[in-house]
N, C-alpha and C positions, 0 to 999 in steps of 0.2 A: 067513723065512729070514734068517741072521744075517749080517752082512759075513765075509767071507774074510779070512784072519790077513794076504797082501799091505796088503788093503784098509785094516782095520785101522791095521798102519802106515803106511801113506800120511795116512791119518786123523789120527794121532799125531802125526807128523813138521809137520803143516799146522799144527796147534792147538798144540804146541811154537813153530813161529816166529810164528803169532797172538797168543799172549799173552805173548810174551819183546816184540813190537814196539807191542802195548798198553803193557808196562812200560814202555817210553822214551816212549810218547804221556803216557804219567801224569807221569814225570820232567817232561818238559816242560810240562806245565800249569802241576806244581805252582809252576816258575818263575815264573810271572804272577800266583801270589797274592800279595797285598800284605803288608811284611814287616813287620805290627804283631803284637803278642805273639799274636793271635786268626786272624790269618793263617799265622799260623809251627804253632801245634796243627794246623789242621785242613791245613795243607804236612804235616807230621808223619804223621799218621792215612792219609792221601790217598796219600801215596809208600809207608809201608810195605804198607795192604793192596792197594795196585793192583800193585804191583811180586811182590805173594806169591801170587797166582793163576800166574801160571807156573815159580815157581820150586818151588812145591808139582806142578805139574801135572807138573814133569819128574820131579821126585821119584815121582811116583806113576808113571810110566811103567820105573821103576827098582826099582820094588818087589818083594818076595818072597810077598808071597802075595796072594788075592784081597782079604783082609781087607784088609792095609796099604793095598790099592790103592784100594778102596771108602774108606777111613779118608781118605788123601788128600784124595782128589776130593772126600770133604764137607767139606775143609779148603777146597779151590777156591772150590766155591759159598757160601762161609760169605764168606770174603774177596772173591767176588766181589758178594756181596749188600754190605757194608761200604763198598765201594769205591762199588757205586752211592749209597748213604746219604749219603757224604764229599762226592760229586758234588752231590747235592741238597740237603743245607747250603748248599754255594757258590752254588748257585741262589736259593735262600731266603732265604743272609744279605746279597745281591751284594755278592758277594767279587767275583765275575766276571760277565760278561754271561751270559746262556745258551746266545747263538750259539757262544761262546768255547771250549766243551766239549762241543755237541750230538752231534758227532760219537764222542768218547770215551764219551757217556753209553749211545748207542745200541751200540756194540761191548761195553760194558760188559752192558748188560742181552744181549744176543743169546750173550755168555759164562757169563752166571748160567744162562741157557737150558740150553745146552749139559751145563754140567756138573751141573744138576740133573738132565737127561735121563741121563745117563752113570752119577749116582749113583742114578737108579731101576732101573736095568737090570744092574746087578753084584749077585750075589745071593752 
């Protein structure tokens, strides 16, 4: 049995201000990477797709049809797989520690979750 349209958006409403406050955790990471030309791309890369999972996610909540909205959401997960990518760079090349983002990297993938699940289930 599926959630109730309440539910729903309360569901909505929660994962709107989760991934608008993801975006300023990314914002601010990206401030700690170092600012040599190879720090500045993957600053670059990092800010726009972390900051474009919610700014897609509200779009898709604003959408006109089922499609557009499915359309979105795999814009989500696509940006949000990116963003984890961006993140494990930084691990790989230490740009940063790994303690330094652990926490973003895990909200990060538990987002990919999300909206993979969200885009299996809109048909």
């Amino acid at each position: 049995m599926g959630r109730s349209n309440q539910d729903n958006k309360e569901f909505s409403r929660i994962l709107e201000k989760r991934t608008l406050q993801f975006a300023v955790r990314i914002i601010r990471l990206s401030v700690l990477l170092p600012n040599t030309s190879e720090g500045k791309v993957v600053k670059n890369q990092l800010t726009k797709s972390g900051t474009s999972i919610g700014a897609n996610y509200r779009e898709a909540n604003r959408s006109r049809s089922r499609a557009d909205f499915k359309n979105k959401i795999k814009i989500c997960e696509s940006e949000a797989s990116e963003t984890q990518y961006w993140l494990e760079v930084i691990g790989e090349a230490g740009l940063l520690q790994k303690l330094q983002f652990k926490e973003e990297y895990a909200e990060c993938s538990e987002l990919l979750a999300i909206f993979t699940s969200i885009g299996g289930k809109v048909i």
